[in-house]
Each structure stands twice: as structure tokens, then as C-alpha cells.
N, CA, C and O atoms as CSV, one atom per row, in Angstrom:
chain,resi,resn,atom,element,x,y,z
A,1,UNK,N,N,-38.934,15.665,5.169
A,1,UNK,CA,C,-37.739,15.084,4.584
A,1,UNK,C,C,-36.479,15.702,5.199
A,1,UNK,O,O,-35.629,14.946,5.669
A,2,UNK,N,N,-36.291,17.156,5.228
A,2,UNK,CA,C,-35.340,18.048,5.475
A,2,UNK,C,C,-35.153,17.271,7.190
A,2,UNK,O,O,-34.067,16.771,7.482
A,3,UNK,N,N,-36.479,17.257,8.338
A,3,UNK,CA,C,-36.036,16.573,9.369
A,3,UNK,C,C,-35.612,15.565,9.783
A,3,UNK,O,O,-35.118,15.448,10.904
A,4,UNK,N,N,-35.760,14.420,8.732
A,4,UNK,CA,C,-35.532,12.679,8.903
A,4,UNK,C,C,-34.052,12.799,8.252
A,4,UNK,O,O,-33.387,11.788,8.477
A,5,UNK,N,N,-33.292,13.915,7.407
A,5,UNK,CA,C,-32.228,13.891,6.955
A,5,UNK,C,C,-31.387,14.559,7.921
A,5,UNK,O,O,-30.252,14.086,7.966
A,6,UNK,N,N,-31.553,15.265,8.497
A,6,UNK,CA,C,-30.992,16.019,10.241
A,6,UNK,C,C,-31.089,15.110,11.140
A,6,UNK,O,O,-30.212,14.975,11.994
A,7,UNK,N,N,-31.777,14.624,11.108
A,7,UNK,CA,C,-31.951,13.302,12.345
A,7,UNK,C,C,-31.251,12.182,12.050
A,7,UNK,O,O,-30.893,11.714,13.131
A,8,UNK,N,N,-30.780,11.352,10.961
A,8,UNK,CA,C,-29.770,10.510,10.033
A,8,UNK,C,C,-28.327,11.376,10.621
A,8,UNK,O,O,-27.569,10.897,11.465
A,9,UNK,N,N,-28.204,12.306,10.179
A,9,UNK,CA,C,-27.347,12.728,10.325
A,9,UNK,C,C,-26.206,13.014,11.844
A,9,UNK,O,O,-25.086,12.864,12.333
A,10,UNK,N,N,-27.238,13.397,11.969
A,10,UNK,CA,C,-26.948,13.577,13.367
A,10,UNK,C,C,-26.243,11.957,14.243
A,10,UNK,O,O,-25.124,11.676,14.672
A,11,UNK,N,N,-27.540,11.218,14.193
A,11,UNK,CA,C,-27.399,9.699,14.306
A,11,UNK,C,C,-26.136,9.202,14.130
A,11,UNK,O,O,-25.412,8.452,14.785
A,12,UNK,N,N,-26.024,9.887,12.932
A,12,UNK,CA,C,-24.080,8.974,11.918
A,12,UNK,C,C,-23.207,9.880,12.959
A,12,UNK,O,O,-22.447,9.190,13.640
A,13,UNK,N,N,-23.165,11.023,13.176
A,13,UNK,CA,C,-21.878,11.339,13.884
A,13,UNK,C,C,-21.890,11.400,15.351
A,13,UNK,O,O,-21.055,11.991,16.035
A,14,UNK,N,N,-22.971,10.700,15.805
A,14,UNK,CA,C,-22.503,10.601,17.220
A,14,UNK,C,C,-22.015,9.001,17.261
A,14,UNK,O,O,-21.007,8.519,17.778
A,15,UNK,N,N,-22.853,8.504,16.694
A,15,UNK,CA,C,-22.329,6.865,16.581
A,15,UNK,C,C,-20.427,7.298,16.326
A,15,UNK,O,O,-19.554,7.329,17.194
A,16,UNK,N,N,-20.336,7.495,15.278
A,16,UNK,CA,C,-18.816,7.276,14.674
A,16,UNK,C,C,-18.134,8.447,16.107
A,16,UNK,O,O,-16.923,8.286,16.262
A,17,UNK,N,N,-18.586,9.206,16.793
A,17,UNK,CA,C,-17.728,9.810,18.083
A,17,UNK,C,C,-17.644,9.370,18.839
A,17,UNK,O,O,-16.664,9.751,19.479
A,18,UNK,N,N,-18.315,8.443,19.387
A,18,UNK,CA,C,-18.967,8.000,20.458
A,18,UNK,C,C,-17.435,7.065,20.742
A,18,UNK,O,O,-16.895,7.436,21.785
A,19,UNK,N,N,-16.987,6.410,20.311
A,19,UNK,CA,C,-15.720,6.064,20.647
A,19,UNK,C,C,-14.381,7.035,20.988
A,19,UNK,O,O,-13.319,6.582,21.416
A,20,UNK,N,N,-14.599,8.218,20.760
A,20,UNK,CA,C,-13.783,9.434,20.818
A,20,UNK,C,C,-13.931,9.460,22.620
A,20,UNK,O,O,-13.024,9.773,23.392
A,21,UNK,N,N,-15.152,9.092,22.948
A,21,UNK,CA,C,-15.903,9.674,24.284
A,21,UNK,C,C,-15.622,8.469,25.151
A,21,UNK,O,O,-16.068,8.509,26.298
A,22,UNK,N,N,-15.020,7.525,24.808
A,22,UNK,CA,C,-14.629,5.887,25.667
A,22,UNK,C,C,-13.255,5.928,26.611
A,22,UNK,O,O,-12.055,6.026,26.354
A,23,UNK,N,N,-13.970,5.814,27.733
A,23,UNK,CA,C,-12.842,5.788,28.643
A,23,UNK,C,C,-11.396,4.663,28.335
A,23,UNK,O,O,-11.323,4.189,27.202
A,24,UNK,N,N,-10.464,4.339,29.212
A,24,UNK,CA,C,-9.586,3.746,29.302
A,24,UNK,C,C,-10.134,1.683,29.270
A,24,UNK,O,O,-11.028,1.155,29.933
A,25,UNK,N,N,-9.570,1.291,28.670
A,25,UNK,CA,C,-9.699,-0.115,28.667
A,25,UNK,C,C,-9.720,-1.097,30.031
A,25,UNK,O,O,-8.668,-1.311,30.634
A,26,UNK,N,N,-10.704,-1.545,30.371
A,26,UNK,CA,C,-10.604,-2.184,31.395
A,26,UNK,C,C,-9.500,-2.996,32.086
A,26,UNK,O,O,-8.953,-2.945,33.188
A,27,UNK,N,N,-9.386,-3.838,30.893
A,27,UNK,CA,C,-8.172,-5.034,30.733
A,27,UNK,C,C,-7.080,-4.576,31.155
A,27,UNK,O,O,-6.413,-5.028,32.085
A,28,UNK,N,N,-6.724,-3.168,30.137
A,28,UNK,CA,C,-5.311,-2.441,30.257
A,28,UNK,C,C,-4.401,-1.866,31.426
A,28,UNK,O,O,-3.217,-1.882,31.761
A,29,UNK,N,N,-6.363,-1.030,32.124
A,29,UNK,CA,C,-6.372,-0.542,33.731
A,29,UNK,C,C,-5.808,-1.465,34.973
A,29,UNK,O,O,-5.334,-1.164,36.068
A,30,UNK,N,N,-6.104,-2.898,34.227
A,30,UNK,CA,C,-6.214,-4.002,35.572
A,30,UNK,C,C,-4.701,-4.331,35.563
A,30,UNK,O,O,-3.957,-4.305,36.543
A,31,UNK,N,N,-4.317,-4.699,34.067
A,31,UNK,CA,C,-2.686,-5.440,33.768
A,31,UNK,C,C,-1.954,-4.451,34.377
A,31,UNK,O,O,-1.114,-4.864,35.176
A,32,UNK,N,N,-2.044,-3.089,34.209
A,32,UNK,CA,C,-0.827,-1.951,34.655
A,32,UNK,C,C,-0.898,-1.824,35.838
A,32,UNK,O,O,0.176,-1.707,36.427
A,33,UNK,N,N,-2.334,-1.793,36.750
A,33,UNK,CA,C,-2.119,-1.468,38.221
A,33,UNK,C,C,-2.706,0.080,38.758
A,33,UNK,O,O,-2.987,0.505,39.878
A,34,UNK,N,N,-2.740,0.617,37.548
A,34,UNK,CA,C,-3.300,1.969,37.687
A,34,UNK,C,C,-3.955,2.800,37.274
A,34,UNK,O,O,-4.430,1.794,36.745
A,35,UNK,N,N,-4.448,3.541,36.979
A,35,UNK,CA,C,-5.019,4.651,35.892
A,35,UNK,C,C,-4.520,5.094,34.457
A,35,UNK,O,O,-5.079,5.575,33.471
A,36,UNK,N,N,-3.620,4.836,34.675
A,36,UNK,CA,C,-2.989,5.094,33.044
A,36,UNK,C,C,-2.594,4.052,32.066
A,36,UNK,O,O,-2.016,3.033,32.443
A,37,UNK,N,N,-2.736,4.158,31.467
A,37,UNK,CA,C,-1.990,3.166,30.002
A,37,UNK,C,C,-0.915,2.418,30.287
A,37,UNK,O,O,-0.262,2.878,31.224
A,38,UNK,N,N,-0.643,1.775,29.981
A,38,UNK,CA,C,0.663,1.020,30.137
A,38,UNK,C,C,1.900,1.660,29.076
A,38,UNK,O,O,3.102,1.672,29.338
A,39,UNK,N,N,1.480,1.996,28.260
A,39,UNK,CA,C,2.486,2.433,26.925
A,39,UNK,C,C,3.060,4.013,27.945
A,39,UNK,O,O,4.212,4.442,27.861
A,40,UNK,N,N,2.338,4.442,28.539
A,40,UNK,CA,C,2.584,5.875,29.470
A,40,UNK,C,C,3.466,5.995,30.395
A,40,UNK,O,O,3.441,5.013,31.136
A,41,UNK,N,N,4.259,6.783,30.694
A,41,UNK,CA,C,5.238,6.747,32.057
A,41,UNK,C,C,3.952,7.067,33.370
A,41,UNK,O,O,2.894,7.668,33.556
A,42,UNK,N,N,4.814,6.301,33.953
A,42,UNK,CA,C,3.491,7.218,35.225
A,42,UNK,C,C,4.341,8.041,35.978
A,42,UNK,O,O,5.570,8.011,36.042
A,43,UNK,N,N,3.420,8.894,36.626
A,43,UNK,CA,C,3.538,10.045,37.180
A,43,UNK,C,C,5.067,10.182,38.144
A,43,UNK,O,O,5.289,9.355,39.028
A,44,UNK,N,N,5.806,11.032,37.921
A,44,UNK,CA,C,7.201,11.397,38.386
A,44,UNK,C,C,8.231,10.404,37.617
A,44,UNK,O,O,9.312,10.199,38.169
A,45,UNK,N,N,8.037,9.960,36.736
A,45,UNK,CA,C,8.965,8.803,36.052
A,45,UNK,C,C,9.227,9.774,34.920
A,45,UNK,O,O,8.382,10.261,34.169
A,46,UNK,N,N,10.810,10.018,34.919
A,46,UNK,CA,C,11.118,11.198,33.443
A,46,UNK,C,C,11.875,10.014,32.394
A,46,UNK,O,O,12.207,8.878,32.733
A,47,UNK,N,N,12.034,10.632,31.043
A,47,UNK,CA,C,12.454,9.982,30.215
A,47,UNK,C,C,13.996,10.343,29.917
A,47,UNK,O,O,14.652,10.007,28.931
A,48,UNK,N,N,14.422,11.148,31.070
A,48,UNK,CA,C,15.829,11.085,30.646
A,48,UNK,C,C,16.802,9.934,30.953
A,48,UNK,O,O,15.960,9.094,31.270
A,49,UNK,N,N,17.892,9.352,31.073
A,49,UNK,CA,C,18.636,8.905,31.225
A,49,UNK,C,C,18.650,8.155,32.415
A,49,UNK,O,O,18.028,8.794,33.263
A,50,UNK,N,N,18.999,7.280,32.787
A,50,UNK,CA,C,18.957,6.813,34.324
A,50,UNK,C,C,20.054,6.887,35.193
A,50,UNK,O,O,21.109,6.406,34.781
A,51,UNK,N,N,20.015,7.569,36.705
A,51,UNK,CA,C,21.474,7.556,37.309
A,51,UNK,C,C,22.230,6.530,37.547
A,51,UNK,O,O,21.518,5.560,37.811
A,52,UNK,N,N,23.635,6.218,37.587
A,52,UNK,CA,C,24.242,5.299,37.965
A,52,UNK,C,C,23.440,4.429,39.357
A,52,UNK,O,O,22.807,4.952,40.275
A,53,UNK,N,N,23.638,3.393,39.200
A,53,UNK,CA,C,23.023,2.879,40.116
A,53,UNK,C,C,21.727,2.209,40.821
A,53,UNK,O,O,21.587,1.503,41.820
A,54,UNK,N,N,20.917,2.699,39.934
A,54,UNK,CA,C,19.165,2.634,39.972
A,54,UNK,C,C,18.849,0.918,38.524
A,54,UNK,O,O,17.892,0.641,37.800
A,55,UNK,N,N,19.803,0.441,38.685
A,55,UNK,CA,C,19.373,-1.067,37.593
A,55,UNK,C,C,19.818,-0.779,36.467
A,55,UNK,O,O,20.882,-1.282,36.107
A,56,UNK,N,N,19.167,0.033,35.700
A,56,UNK,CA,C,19.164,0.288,34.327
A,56,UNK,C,C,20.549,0.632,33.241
A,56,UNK,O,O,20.418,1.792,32.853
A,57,UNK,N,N,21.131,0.336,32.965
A,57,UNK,CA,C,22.067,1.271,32.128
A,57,UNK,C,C,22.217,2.629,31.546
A,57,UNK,O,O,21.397,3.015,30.714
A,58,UNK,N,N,23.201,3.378,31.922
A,58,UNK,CA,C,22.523,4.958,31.024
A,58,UNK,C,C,22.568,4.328,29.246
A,58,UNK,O,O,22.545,3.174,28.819
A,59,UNK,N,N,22.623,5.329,28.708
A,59,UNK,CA,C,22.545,5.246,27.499
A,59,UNK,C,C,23.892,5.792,27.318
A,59,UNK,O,O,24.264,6.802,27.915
A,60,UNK,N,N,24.672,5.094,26.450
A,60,UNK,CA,C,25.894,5.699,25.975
A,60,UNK,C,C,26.145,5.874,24.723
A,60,UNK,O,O,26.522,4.818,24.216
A,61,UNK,N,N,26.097,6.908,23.850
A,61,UNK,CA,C,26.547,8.196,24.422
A,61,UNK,C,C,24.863,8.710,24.784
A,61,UNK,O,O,23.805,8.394,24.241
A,62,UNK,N,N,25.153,9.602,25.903
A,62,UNK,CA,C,23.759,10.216,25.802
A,62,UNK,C,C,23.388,11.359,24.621
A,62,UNK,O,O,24.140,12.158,24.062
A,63,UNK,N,N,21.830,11.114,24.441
A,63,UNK,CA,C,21.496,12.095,23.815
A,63,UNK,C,C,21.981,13.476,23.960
A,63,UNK,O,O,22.534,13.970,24.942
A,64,UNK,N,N,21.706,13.998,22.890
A,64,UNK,CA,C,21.922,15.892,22.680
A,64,UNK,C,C,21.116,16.145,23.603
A,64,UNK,O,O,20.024,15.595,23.745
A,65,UNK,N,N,21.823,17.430,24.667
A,65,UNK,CA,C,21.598,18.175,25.489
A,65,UNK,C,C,20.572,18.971,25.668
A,65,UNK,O,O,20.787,20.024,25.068
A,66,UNK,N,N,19.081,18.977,26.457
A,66,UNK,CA,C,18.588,19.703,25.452
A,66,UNK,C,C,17.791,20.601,27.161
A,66,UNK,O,O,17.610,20.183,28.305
A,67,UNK,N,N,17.592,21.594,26.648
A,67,UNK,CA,C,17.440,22.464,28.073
A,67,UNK,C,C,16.390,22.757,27.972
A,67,UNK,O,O,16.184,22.864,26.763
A,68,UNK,N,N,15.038,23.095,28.809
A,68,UNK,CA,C,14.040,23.986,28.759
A,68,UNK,C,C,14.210,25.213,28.918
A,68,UNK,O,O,15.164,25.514,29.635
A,69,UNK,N,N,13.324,26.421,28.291
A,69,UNK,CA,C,13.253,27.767,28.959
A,69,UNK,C,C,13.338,28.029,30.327
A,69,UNK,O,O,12.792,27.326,31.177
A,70,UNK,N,N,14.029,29.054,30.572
A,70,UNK,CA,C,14.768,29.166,31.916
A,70,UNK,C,C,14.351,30.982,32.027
A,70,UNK,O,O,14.579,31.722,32.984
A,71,UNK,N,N,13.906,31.217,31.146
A,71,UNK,CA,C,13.308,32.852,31.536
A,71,UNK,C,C,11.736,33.598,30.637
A,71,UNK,O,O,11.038,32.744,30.091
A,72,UNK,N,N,11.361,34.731,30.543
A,72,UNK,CA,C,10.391,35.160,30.091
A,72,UNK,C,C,9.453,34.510,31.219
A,72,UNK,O,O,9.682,33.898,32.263
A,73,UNK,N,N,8.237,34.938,30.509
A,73,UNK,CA,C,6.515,35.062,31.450
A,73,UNK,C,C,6.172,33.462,31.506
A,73,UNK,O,O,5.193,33.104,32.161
A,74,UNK,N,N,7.080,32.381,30.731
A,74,UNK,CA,C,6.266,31.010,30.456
A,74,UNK,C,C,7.541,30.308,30.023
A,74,UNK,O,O,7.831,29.619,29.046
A,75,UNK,N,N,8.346,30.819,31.332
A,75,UNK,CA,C,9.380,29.723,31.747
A,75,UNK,C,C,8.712,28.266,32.089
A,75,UNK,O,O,7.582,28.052,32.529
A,76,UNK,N,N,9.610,27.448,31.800
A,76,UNK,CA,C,9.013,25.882,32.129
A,76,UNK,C,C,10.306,25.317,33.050
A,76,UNK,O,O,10.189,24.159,33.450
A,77,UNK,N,N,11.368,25.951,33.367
A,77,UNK,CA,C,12.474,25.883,34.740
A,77,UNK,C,C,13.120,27.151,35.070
A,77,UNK,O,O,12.719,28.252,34.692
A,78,UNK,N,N,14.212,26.912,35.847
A,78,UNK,CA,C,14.753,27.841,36.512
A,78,UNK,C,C,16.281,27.416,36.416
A,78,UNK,O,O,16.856,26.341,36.588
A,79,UNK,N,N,16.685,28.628,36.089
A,79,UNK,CA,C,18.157,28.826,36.026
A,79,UNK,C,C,19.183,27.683,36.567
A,79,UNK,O,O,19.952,27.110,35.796
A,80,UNK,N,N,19.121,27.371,38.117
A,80,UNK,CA,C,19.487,26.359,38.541
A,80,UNK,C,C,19.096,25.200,38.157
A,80,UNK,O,O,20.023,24.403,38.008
A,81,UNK,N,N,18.067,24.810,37.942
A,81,UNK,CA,C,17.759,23.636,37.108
A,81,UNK,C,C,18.196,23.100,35.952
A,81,UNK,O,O,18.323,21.911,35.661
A,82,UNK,N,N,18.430,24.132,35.272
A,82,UNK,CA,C,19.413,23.799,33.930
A,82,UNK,C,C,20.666,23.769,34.490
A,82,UNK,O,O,20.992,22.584,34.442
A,83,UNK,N,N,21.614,24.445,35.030
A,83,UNK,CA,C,22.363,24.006,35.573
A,83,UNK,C,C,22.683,22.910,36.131
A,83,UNK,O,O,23.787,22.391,35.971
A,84,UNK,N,N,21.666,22.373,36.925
A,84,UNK,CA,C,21.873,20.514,37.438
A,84,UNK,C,C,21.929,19.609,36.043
A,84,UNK,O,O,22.753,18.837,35.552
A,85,UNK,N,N,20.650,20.097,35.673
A,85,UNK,CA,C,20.774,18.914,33.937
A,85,UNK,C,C,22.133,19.242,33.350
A,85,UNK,O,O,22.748,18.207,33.095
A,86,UNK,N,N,22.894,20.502,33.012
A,86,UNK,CA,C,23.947,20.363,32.279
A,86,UNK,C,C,25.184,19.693,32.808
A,86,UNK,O,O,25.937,18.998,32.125
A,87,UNK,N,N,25.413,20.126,34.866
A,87,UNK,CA,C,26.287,19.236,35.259
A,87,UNK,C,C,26.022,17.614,35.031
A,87,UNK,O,O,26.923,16.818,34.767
A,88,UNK,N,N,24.795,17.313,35.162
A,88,UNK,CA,C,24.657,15.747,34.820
A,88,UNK,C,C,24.651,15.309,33.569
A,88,UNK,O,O,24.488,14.093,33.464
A,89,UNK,N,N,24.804,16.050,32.361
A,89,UNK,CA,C,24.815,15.454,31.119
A,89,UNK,C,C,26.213,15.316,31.105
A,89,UNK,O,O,26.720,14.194,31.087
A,90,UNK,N,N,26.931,16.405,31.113
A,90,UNK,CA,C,28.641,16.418,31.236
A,90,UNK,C,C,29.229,15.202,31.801
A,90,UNK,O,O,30.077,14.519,31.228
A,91,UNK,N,N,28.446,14.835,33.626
A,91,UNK,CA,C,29.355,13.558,33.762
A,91,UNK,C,C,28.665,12.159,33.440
A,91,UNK,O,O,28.925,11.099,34.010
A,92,UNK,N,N,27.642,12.373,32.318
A,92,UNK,CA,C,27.272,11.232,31.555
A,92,UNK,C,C,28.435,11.098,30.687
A,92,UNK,O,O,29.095,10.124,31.050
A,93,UNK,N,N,28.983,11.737,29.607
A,93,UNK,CA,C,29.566,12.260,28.380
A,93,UNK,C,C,30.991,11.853,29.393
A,93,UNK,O,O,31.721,11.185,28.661
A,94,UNK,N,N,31.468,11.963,30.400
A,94,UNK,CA,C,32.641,12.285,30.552
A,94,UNK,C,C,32.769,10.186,31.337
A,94,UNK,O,O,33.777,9.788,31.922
A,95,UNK,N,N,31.717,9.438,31.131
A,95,UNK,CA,C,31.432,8.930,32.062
A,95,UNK,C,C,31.943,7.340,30.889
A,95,UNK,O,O,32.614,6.322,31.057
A,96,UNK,N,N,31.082,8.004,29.653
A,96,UNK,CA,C,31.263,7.172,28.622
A,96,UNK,C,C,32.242,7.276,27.997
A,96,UNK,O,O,32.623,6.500,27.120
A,97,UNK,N,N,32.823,8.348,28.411
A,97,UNK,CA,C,34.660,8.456,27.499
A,97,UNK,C,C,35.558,7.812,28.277
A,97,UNK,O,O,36.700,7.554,27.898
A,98,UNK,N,N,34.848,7.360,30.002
A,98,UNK,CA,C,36.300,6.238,30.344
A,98,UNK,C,C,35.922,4.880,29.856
A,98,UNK,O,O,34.790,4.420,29.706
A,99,UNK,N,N,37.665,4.046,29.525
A,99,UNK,CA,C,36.729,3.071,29.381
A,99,UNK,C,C,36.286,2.302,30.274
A,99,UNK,O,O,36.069,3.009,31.258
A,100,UNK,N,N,35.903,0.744,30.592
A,100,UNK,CA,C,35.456,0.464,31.064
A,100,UNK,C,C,35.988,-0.735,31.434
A,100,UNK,O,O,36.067,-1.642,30.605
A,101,UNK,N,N,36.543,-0.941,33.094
A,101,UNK,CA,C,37.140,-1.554,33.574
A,101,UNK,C,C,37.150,-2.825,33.887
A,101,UNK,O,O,38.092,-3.296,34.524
């Protein structure tokens, strides 16, 4: 009894995981063109703001400023790098305060 109830068991939670373990949607793979999701940025595509010029509109006003760690053992940038993001948020902000001609 104790083994046919381990064996049930067992049975129920790989069934109900087994979708945990399912790759990417065929359909989804084919419509996007690539390996990833469609709902996903793909690879080198950031979610900040877009530069003048590239189609899109920035966003006006832009979002709050927001910087990554720039020091300690599990920095995620570098000093200069925040520096570029802050000069480019500034002439977002300074960009949307002219008006518009």
C-alpha cells in the first residue's frame, strides 16, 4: 500500500511539473524571428528612453533618474558610465522644457 501511494504520488507531481520543464512555444519562436519571447527585449535593446532621432519619441518628461552601483566588490557600472546616463537625462529634462517649435 505504502508503495502504490509513493508511486501515485510521485506520478501527480511530475505530471503537474512537467509543464514547468516546457520549452518556448513554437508559434511564438516562429512569429518573433528568434529565440526569445516576443513580450522580451532582445538582446542589446535597453528600456531607457530613446535618442533623438532613432523614430521613436523620448518620453516627456523622462522618468526619475535612476543610477546603478558605481563602486564596492559588485559594482554593476563604472563611474563614467553614470556620468554619461546623468549628462543624457539632463539634456532629456532640459530638452522637454523648450517648447516646441
Amino acid at each position: 500500500m505504502n508503495k502504490l501511494l509513493i508511486i501515485l504520488i510521485g506520478v501527480a507531481t511530475m505530471s503537474t511539473t512537467s509543464s514547468a520543464f516546457a520549452g518556448l512555444e513554437q508559434q511564438t519562436v516562429e512569429l518573433s524571428g528568434s529565440d526569445q519571447p516576443a513580450s522580451q527585449p532582445k538582446l542589446g535593446q535597453s528600456l531607457e528612453s530613446t535618442r533623438p532621432g532613432s523614430g521613436r519619441p523620448a518620453k516627456c518628461p523622462p522618468d526619475k533618474l535612476v543610477l546603478q552601483l558605481d563602486h564596492g566588490p559588485r559594482a554593476q557600472s563604472t563611474p563614467y558610465l553614470n556620468r554619461l546616463r546623468k549628462e543624457r537625462y539632463e539634456a532629456q529634462v532640459q530638452a522637454c522644457a523648450k517648447p516646441a517649435t
